[in-house]
N, C-alpha and C positions, 0 to 999 in steps of 0.2 A: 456786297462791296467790302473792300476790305477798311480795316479803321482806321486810326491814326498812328504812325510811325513809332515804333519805339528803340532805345537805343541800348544795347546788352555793350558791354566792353569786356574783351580778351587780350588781356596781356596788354593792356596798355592803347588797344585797337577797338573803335567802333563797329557795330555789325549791327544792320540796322534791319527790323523785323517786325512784321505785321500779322495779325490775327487776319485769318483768311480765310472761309468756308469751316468755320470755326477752330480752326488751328494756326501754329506758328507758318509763317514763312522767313524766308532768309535770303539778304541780300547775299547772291555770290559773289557778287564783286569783293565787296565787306571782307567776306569768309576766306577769298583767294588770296587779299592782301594782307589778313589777318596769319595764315599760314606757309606764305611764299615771300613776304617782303617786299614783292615785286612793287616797281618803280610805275610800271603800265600793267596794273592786274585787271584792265579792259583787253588787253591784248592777249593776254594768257589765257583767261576765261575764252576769247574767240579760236586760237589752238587750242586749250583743252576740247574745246565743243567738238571741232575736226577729230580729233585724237577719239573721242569718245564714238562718234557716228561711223567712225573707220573702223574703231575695234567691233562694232554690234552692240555699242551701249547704249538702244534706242529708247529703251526704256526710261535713263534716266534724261535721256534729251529732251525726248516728248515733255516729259511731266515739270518741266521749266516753265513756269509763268511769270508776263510781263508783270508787276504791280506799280504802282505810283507810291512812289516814295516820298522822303522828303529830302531835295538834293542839297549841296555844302551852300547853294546859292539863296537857300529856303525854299524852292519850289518845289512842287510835287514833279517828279519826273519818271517816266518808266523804267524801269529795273527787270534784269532779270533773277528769278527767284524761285527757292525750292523749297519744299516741306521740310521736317527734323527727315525724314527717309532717302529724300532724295540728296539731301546734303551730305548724311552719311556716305553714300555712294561715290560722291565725287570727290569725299574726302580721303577714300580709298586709292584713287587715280593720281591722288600728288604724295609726289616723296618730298613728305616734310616733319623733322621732328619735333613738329607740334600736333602733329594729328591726333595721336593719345588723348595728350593733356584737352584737346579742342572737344575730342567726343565726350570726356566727361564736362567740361564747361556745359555742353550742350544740354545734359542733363540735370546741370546746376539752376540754366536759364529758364529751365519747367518747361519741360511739352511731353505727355503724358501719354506720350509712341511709344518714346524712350523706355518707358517700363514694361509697355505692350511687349515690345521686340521681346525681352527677358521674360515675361509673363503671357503668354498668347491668351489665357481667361480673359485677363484683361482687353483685350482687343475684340473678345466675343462680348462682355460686356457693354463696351462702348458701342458697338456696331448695331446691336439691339437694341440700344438706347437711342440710336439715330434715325432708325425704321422708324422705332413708337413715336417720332416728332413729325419725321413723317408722314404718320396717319394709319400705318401698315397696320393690321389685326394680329395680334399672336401668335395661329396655329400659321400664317402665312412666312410669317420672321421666322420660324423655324424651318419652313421649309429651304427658306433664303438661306441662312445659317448652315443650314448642312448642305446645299448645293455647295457654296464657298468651299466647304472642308475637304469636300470630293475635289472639288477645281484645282484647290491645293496640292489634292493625292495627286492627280493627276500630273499636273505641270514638276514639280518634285520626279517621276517620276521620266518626263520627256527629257529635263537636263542630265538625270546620269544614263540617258542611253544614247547621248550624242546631238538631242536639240539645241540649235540656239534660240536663245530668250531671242520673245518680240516677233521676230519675223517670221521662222519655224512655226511659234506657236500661232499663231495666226492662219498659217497656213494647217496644221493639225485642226485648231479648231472651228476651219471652216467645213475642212474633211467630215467632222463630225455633225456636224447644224445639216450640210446636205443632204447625208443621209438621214439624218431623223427626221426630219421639218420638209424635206426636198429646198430648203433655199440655205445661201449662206450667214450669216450673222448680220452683216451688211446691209446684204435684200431683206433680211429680217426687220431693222432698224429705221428703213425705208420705208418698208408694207406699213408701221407701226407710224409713221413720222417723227420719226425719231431723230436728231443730231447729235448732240454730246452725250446726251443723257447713258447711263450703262443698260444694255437691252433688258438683262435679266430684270432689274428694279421694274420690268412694265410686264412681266410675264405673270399669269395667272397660276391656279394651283396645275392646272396638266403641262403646261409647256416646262413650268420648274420639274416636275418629277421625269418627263422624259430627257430633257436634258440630264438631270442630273443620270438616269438611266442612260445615256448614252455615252457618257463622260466614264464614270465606274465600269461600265463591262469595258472601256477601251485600258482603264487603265490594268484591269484584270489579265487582258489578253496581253497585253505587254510583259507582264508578269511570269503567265507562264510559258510565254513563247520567247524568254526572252530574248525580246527586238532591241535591235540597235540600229541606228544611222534613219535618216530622215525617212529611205525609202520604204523602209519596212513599217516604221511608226505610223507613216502615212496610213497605210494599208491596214494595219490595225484599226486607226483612224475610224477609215471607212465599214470596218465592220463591228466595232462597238455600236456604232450609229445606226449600220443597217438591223442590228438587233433594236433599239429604238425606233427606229422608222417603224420594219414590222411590228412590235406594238400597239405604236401611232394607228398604222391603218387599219389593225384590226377594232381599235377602240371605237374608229371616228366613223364604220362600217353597221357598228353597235349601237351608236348611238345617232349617226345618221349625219352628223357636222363633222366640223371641221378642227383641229383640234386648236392649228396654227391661227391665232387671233391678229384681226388688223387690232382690235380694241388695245389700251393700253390697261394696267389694270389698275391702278392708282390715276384718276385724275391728274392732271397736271397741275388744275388751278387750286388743286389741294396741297400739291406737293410744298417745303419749304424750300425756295430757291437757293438760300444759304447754306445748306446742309447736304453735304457731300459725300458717299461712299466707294471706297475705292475698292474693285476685283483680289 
């Protein structure tokens, strides 16, 4: 749950921000009026959201969360709200010249992304730190840790050949799960009973190394064929993975199972509900 309200002021303007999954959030309302002036920065915020879902900026659509705030009336009421990441984002989409001087306040009001972004150790640090609360064992956080780094080659890797974020990718990386796993991410997350939770965090030590085996040789073949535009990506896609699959099946032949787990591999009722990692 998130805590109780707090109030940062910019230039003279309230922005009103909660400790959330242990991090900042941020009213956009707050943040839109704080940067635009605007007289109805409820109405702007609902065009920006249009403008944003029209261009392909699902990424930062999606990751908008209600929270209860505290309203001008003193009630707690639902807001729409974003992390220090996603706010940077949308602060990119208004032309306003306060946006500068705003990203640095952002980093004055302390949320300790802000440094990540400039520092990525720092973000390996943290992330490691969140598994161990988690419950996760060491040699397992590593494997986690470098899938990530791969995911990142990878995705890096589909924007300069023509992917667009969010949609694209989703569709690459389901390309990729069929062939390895024969299911998609989805039917992955399902077989597993899974709903929000991120699929990888339930994967044991083989489903991590094939995946990440499946991810690497795709971003490999991109590399030296270089591919461009979705169709070809795709197709890479599928045979980064069918090298994974074949693997898969010869391991699961070896050893007589199966490799794809319904189990999850971290209990749930160990997990802590509050602590959140993000892909």
């Amino acid at each position: 749950m998130a805590e109780s309200t707090k109030i940062a002021i910019f230039k003279g303007k309230q922005v009103r921000r909660v400790i959330y999954q242990n991090e900042w959030w941020f009213s956009v309302i707050d943040i839109i009026a704080a940067l635009t002036d605007s007289n109805i920065p409820k109405r702007y915020w609902s065009d920006l959201k249009i403008k944003l879902k029209k261009e392909g900026f699902f990424e930062v659509y999606e990751k908008i969360v209600r929270l209860r705030l505290n309203a001008p009336d003193g009630k707690l009421r639902e807001t729409d709200c974003g992390n220090t990441e996603t706010i940077f984002r949308i602060i990119q989409t208004i032309p306003s010249p306060k946006a500068e001087p705003f990203k640095r306040w952002l980093a004055k009001v302390g949320y300790e992304r802000v440094k990540e972004i400039e520092d990525p150790e720092l973000a390996t640090k943290r992330t490691r730190m969140l598994y161990k609360l988690k419950g996760y064992p060491d040699d397992w956080i590593e494997k986690r840790l470098r899938g990530i780094f791969i995911r990142e080659e990878l995705t890096d890797e589909w924007q300069k050949r023509g992917a667009k974020q969010d949609k694209d990718y989703k569709i690459l990386t389901a390309e990729i799960s069929k062939a390895t796993f024969g299911i998609t991410p989805s039917e992955y997350k399902k077989m597993k009973r899974l709903k929000r939770q991120n699929l990888r965090d339930h994967m044991d030590d083989l489903e991590l190394i094939f995946t990440m085996l499946g991810e690497r040789s795709t971003t490999e073949i991109h590399r030296v064929e270089d591919s461009r535009g979705l169709p070809k990506l795709k197709k890479d896609a599928h045979a980064g993975g069918d090298i994974a699959g074949g693997a898969r099946k010869r391991l699961e032949k070896r050893l007589r199972r199966s490799i794809v787990s319904k189990k999850n591999y971290l209990p749930r009722r160990r997990l802590h509900s509050n602590v959140k990692i993000e892909e």
